[in-house]
Structure formats: structure tokens, C-alpha cells
N, C-alpha and C positions, 0 to 999 in steps of 0.2 A: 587574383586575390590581393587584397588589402593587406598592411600590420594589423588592420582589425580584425582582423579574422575575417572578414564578410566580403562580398562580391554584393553589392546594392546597387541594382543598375538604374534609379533615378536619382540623381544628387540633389534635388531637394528634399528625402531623406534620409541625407546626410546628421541634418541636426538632430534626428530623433537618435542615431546609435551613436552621437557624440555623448549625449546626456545621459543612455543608457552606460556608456562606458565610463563616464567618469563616477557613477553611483558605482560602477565593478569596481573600479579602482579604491575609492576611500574603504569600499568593502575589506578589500586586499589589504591595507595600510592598517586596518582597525582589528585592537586584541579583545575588546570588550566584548563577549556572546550578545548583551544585552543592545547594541547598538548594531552589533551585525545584522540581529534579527528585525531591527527598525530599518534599515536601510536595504534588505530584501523588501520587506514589507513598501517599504517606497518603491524599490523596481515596480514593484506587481501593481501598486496603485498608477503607475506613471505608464506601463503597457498595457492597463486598460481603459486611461484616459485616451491616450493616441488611438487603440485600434480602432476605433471607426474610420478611419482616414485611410485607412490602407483596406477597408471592406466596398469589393465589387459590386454594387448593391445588382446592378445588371443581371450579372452572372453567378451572383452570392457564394462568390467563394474570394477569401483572402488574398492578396497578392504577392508576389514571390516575395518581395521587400520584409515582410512581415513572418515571413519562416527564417531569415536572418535573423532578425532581433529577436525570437522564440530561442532559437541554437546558442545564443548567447548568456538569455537569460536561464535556462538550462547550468551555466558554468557555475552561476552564482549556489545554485542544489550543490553542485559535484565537488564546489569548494567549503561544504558548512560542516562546524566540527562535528562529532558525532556525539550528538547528546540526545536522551530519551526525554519524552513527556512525561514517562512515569517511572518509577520505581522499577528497577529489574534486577531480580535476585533468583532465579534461577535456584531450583533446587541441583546439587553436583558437588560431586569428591570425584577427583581425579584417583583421589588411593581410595576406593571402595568397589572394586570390583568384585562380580558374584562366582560365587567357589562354585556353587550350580545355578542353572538356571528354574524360577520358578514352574511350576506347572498348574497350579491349582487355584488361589486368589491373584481377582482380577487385577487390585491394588496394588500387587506385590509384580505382576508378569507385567503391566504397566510400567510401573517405575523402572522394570530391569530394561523393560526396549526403551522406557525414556535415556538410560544413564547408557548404557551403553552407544545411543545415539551423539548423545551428546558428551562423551569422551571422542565418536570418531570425529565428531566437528569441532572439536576442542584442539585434538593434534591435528587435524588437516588444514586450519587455515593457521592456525602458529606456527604449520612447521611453512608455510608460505611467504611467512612474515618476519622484519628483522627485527621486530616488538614482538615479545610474548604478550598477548592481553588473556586478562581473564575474560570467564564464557561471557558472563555477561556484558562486555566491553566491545563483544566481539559484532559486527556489522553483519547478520546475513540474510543480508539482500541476495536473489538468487540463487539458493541453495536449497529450496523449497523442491524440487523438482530431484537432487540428486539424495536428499534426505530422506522424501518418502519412499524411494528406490530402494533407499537401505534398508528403511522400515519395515519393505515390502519383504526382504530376503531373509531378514530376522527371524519375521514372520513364518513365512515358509518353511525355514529352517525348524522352529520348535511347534511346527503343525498349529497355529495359531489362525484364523480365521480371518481376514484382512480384505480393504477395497481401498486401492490407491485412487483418491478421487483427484477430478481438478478444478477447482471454481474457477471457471471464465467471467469477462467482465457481462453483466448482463447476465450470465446463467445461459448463456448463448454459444452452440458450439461452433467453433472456430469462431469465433468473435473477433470481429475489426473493430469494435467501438476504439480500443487504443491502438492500432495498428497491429494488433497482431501480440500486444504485447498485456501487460496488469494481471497475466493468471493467477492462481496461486495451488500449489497441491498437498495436500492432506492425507490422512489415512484415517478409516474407519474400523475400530478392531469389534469383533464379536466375541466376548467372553460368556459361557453359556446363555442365558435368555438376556442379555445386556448390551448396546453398543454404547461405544467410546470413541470420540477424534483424537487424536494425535496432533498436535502440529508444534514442530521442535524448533522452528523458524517465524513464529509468532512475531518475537521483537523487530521484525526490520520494520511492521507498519507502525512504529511509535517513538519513529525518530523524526527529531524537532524540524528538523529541513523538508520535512511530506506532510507536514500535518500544520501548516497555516492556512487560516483559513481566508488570508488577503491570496490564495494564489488560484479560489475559485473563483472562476466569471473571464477569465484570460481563454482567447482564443488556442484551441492545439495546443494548451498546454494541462500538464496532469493535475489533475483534481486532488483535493486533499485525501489520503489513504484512508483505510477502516482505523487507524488509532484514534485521529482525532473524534469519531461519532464512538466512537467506544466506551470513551470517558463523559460521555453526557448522561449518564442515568444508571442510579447505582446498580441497575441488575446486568449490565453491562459489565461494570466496572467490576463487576465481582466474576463473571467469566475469564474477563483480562487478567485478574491477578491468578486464579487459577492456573489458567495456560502456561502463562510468561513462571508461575513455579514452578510449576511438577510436571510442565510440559501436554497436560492432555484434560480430560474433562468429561464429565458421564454424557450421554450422549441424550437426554431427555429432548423432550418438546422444547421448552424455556430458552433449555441450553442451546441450543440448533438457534432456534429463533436470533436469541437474540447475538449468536457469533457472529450469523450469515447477516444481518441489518448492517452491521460497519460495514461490511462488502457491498450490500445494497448501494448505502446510502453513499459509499465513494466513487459508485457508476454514475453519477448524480451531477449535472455540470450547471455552470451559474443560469444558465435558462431556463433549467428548473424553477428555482426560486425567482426570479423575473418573470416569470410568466403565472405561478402558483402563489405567490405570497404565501407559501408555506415552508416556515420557517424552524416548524418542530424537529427536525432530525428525526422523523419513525416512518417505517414504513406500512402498509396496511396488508402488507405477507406474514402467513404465518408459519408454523411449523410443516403443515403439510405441502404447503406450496412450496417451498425448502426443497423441499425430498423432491417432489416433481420437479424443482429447476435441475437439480443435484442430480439425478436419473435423465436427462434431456428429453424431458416430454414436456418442458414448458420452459420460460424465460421472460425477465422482464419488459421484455420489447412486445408480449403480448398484452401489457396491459398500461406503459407509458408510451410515450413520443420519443420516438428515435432522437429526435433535436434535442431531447435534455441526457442522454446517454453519451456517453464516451464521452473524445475528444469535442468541445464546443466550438461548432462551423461558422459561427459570425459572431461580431461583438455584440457586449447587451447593450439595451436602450438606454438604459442608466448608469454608464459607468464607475461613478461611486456608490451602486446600491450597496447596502452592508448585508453580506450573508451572514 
């Protein structure tokens, strides 16, 4: 191994992770958000002008050189500050806790599993932390899975009707499109003849380092999240502000629809659009097909191309296409 971090075992490219390194560095060097974000944006245009150069066309698959400069460009994500693309204001009082729990209105037993959730994620990652932030400040990436866990026993506990689901990428179980990894888990509550999602972990898809959309069309690397299609069409936009408040949402057709399309539309990789010239952000799923991905008796990959799903396995034709 290298001080570059990298093992590149052809040294003619070499120049490519010099260039990519010095774009990390002025990154590193620079206070301005507004020039950080140009100069990611330049990484992503600069590694996907190169990858064809490092694409096996033989044996169409990448070559090892080319998952170095991916691991690298990766760092410039892990070092971007933490700012939203939208407004997050979380509905929460830390000093309002319930003397009883509700039983009877579904708005009220709602909001009690909401706040209660989100006081236990309020002291869990601050008492981790040598910052207190507020909820909304707070980053939870990852915590989708131990939250609906909570939700789940909440549940249980006050005899509440519950289905801890998990959207795989694709709607696919056990899904490799990203190795294994992009799940996200929800809970579905039943209040007499009504369902309701949960999800207390919303804001981690609508932070500004996952949601450019220069970082779609790059080989093996992740695709813009469900934030950025979210905020394209106000009936979207009006779920998202929902959520990211009061933590949950009636659970109608509309609503289903149009939560699960940002999840759709970020299984979605630049050879999509290279190959489709379709450029709208919608998908032609509707509520019921929702519920069958969501049930696992169907999934995307029944009715797109594996090649524009997940991780994208070779470069596009056109490297400066504009998604």
C-alpha cells in the first residue's frame, strides 16, 4: 500500500488518482459548502469521463484499478458536512412525555409511538456523542432497522397491530443490486379499519452528499437516494414534509405510491436514462403493485433490466449525458 491509500497495480494509472487526489485535497482545504459541492461535482464528472478506460469490454466488467478510485471517491461522501436539501423540523419536546398512554385515536397513539421513538433516538445517539445536537441535526443513517425494532415492541407492548416491513432495493428479496446493502425498514401500524407507515428515520435520504445528481451514471458507485426524486413533484413533496414532521402518514393508495417511487426511482442507475431517454422521474407502478413488491410476490426486476438496477456494471456511452 501507497500514502495514497491505493494499491494501483498499473502505473499508467497513476495520473488518474493523482488528479482525483488533488480535487480531495482542495476539497479538504475549502470552508465554503457552496464550492465543496462544485468540486464533488467535478470528481463525479472527472470519474466518469475516465471510466471507459478502465472498462473490460472483452469480459465487461471493470478492472481492479477502477474500485480504487471508486473507495477513494467514496471519502469525499464521508467527509461532506451534514446539511439537508430541505427543511427538517421534526415535530418533539423532550419534556413532553405521556402521563398515559393513548388507546383509542389513531392520531394521538401515532404521535405517542412517534415521540416516544424519538426521545429514545434523541438520548441514544447524544449520549454517544461529545455534541449534543438537536433531533433534527441528528444524522440517522443506519438506525432504520434498530428503530422499527423499537416500534415493533412499543407495539406489542400496548396491543397495537404492527408489520415491521423492509424495502429491499428493487423490491427484491435478499437483493444484491447494491451488494447487499440500500435496505430500508418501516413499520405499518393498523388502527381499526386504517393503515399508517411509520418511518422515524426518514431524514437520512435528504442529505445533501446522496442526493446529487452528477453522482448518477459512475460505475459501482450509489445512485442518488429517494430524497432527491422526492422533491420533484408537489404531491411528493407534500408526503416528505409530512413524514420528516410528525414522523408517519395515512397509509392510502396516493400515499404508498408516491413514498415507494423515491425508493423506485433511486434503484435506477445512469443506464437507465442512456438507454431510455426518459428523463421524467415517474415510475409506471402503482399502489397495488407497491403492496405486491412490499408482500414479495413481485419486484422490479420483473419488469425492467437488471442493467439499469442497482450498482451500474460498465460506463455509459456518453459520459457527460446530463441526467
Amino acid at each position: 500500500m501507497t500514502n495514497l491509500e491505493f494499491e494501483i497495480q498499473d502505473a499508467q494509472n497513476m495520473p488518474y488518482l493523482h488528479q482525483l487526489l488533488k480535487l480531495k485535497h482542495t476539497y479538504n482545504q475549502e470552508n465554503s459548502l457552496t464550492k465543496k459541492v462544485e468540486l464533488v461535482k467535478e470528481a463525479y464528472a472527472y470519474i466518469k469521463n475516465i471510466s471507459p478506460q478502465f472498462y473490460d469490454i472483452e469480459n465487461k466488467v471493470m478492472n481492479d484499478s477502477f474500485s480504487c478510485l471508486i473507495d477513494n471517491l467514496y471519502k469525499f461522501r464521508s467527509n461532506f458536512p451534514p446539511v439537508y436539501i430541505i427543511e427538517n423540523n421534526p415535530n418533539f419536546n423532550l419534556n413532553r412525555p405521556f402521563k398515559s398512554f393513548p388507546d383509542h385515536n389513531a392520531e394521538d397513539i401515532l404521535n405517542a409511538l412517534v415521540q416516544q421513538t424519538r426521545i429514545m433516538l434523541y438520548k441514544k445517539i447524544n449520549h454517544n456523542s461529545k455534541i449534543s445536537k438537536s433531533l433534527a441535526e441528528l444524522n440517522l443513517t443506519n438506525y432504520c432497522s434498530f428503530v422499527s425494532l423499537y416500534i415493533t415492541k412499543l407495539c406489542k407492548k400496548h396491543k397495537i397491530k404492527n408489520k415491521r416491513i423492509k424495502i429491499e432495493p428493487g423490491f427484491q428479496k435478499n437483493s444484491l443490486l447494491f451488494n447487499g446493502h440500500g435496505y430500508h425498514y418501516v413499520n405499518i401500524i393498523d388502527i381499526e379499519d386504517k393503515s399508517y407507515l411509520i418511518d422515524c428515520t426518514y431524514s437520512q435520504f435528504f442529505l445533501l452528499r446522496d442526493n446529487l445528481l452528477e453522482q448518477n451514471g459512475i460505475p459501482y458507485y450509489k445512485t442518488c437516494y429517494p430524497g432527491f426524486y422526492m422533491l420533484t413533484t408537489p404531491e411528493r413533496l407534500q408526503v416528505v414534509n409530512k413524514i420528516l414532521t410528525d414522523g408517519w402518514i395515512s397509509l392510502t393508495n396516493e400515499n404508498l405510491k408516491n413514498y415507494l417511487d423515491g425508493f423506485a426511482l433511486s434503484y435506477r442507475n445512469g443506464l437507465y436514462y442512456e438507454d431510455t431517454n426518459d428523463f421524467s422521474y415517474t415510475t409506471n407502478y402503482d399502489a397495488n403493485d407497491y403492496k405486491n413488491f412490499l408482500e414479495g410476490q413481485d419486484n422490479m426486476l420483473s419488469y425492467e433490466p437488471t442493467r439499469h438496477l442497482g450498482f451500474q456494471t460498465q460506463p455509459l456511452n456518453n459520459p457527460n449525458l446530463r441526467l
